[in-house]
C-alpha positions as a Markdown table, in Angstrom:
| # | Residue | x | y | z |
|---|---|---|---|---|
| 1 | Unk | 0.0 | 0.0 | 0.0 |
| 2 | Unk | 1.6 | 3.5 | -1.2 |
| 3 | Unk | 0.0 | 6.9 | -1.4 |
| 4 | Unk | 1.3 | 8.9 | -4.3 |
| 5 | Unk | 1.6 | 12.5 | -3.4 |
| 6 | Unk | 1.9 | 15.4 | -5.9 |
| 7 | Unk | 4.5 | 17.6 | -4.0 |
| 8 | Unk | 7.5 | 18.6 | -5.5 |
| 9 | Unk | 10.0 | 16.7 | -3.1 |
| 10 | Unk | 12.7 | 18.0 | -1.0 |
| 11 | Unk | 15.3 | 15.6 | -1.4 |
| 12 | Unk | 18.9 | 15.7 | -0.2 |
| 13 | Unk | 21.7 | 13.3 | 0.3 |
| 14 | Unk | 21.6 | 12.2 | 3.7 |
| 15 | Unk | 24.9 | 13.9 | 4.9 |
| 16 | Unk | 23.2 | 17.1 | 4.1 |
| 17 | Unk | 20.3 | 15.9 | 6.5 |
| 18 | Unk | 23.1 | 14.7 | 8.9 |
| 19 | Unk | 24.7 | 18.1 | 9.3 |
| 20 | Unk | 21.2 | 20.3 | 9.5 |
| 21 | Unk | 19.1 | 18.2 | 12.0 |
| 22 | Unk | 19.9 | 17.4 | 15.5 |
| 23 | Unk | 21.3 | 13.7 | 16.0 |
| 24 | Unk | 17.6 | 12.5 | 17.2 |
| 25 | Unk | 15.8 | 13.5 | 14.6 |
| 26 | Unk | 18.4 | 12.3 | 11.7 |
| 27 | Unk | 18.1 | 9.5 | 13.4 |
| 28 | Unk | 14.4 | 8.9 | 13.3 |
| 29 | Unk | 13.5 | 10.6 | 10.1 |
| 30 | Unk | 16.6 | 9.0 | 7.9 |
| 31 | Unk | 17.0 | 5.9 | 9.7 |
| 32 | Unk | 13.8 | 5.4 | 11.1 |
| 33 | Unk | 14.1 | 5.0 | 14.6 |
| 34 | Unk | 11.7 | 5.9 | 17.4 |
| 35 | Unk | 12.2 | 8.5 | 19.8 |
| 36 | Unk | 11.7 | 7.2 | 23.8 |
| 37 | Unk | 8.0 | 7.0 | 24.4 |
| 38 | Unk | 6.7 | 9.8 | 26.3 |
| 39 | Unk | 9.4 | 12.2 | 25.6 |
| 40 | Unk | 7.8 | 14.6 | 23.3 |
| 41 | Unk | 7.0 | 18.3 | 24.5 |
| 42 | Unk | 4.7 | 17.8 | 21.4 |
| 43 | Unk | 2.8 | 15.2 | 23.1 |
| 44 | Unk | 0.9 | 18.3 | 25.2 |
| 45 | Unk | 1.0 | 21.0 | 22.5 |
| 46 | Unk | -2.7 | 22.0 | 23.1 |
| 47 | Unk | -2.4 | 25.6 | 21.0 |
| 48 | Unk | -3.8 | 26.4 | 17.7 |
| 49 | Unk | -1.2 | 26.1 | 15.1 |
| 50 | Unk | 0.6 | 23.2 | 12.6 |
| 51 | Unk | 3.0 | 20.9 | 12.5 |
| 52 | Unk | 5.5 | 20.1 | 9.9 |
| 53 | Unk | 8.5 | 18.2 | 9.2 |
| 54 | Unk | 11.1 | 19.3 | 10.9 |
| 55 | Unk | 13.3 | 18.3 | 8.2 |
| 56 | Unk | 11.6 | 20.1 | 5.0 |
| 57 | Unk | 9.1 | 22.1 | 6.8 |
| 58 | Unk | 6.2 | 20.7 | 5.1 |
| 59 | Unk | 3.0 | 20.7 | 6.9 |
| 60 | Unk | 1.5 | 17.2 | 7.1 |
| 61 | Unk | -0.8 | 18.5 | 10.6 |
| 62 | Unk | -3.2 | 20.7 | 12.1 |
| 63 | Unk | -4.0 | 20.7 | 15.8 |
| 64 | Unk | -7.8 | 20.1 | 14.4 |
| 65 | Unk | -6.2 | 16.6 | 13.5 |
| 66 | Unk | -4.5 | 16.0 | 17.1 |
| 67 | Unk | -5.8 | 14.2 | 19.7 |
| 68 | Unk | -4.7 | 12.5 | 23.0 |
| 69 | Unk | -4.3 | 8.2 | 22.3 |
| 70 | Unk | -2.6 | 7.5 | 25.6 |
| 71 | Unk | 0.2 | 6.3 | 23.7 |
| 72 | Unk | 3.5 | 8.7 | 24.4 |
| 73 | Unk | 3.8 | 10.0 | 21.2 |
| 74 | Unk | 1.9 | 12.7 | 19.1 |
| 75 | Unk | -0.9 | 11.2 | 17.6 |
| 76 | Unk | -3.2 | 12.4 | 14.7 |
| 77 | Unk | -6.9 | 11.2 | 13.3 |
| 78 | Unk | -5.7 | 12.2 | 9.9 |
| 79 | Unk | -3.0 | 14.1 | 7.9 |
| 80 | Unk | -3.2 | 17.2 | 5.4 |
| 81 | Unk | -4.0 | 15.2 | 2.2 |
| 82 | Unk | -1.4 | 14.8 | 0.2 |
| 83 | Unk | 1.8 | 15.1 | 2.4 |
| 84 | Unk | 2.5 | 11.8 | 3.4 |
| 85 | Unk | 3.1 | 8.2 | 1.9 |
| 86 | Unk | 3.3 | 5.6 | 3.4 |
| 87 | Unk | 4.6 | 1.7 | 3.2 |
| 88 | Unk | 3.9 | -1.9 | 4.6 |
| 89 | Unk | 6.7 | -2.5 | 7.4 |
| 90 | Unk | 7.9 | -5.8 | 8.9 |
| 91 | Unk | 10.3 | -5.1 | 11.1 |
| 92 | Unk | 8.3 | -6.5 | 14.5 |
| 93 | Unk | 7.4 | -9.4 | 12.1 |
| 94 | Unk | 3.6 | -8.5 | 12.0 |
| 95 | Unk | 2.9 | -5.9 | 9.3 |
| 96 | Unk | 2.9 | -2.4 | 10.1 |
| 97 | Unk | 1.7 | 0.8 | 7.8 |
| 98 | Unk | 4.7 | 3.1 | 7.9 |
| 99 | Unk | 4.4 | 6.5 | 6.8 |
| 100 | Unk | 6.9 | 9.4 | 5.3 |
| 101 | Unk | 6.5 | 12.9 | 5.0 |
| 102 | Unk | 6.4 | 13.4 | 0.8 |
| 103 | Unk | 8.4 | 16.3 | 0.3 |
| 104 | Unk | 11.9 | 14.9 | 1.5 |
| 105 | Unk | 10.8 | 11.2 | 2.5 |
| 106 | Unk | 11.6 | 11.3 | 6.0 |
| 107 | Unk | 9.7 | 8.4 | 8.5 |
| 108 | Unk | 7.7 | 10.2 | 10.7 |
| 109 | Unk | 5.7 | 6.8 | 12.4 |
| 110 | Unk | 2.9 | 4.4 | 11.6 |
| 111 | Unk | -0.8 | 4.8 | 11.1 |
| 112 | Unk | -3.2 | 2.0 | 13.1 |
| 113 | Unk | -6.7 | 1.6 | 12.3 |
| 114 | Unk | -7.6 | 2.1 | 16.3 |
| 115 | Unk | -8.2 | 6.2 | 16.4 |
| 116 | Unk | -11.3 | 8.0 | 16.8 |
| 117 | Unk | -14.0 | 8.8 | 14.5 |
| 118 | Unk | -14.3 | 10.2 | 11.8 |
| 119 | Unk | -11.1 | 8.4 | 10.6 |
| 120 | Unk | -10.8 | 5.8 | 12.3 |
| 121 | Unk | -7.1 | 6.0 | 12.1 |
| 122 | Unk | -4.4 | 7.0 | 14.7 |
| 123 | Unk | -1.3 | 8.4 | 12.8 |
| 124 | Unk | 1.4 | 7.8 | 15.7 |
| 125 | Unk | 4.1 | 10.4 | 15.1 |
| 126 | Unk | 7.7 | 10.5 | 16.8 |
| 127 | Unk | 7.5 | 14.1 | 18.4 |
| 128 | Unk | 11.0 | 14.7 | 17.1 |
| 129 | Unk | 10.4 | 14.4 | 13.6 |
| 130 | Unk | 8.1 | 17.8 | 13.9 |
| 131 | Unk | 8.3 | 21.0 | 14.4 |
| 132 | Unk | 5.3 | 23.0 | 16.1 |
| 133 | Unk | 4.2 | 26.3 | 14.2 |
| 134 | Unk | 1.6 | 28.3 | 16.3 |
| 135 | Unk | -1.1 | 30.3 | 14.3 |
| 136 | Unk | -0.7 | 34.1 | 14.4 |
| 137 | Unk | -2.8 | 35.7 | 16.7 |
């Protein structure tokens, strides 16, 4: 399963990634790791705003879309169509629907079919591969 986006991607070589992010968030958007459950200031980010990659800046959230799953990690009903794509993952042997942000392919986390309405769907985002932009006031 792979969503198509219609961005005009972001791409670098990874050493340029390596060099502009901190080592956490290289590390979890280039080499998909997960941040430490629970360690995200993002996790209580109740203001009005959006949240993008914090590798390209593209916004793939709104705080319309957040909501709290008990989890440890930021966790979304749905995504700004078209920012995101996503692919089947095996790594903890049972398949998993991993998702990257389109405009420079970093791994943000993995969307479950266990969120709220109307979606159904929790994307589970590590807190470290966003950045949080408030809305003016």
């Amino acid at each position: 399963m792979t969503s198509k986006s219609k961005m005009k991607p972001k791409m670098k070589p990874k050493k340029e990634w390596r060099r502009e992010l901190p080592e956490q968030a290289y590390k979890v958007l280039f080499e998909e790791a997960t941040e430490r459950v629970g360690t995200s200031p993002l996790n209580d980010e109740k203001r009005r705003g959006t949240f993008v990659c914090a590798a390209c800046g593209e916004a793939l959230f709104t705080t319309d879309m957040k909501f709290d799953s008990g989890t440890g990690w930021p966790s979304f009903f749905e995504s700004i169509p078209g920012t995101l794509e996503t692919k089947r993952d095996f790594k903890l042997i049972l398949p998993r629907t991993e998702y990257h942000c389109a405009g420079c392919g970093g791994h943000h986390g993995h969307v479950f079919n266990d969120g709220p309405e109307p979606t159904g769907k929790r994307f589970c985002n590590n807190g470290v591969a966003l950045r949080f932009v408030p809305d003016e006031d």
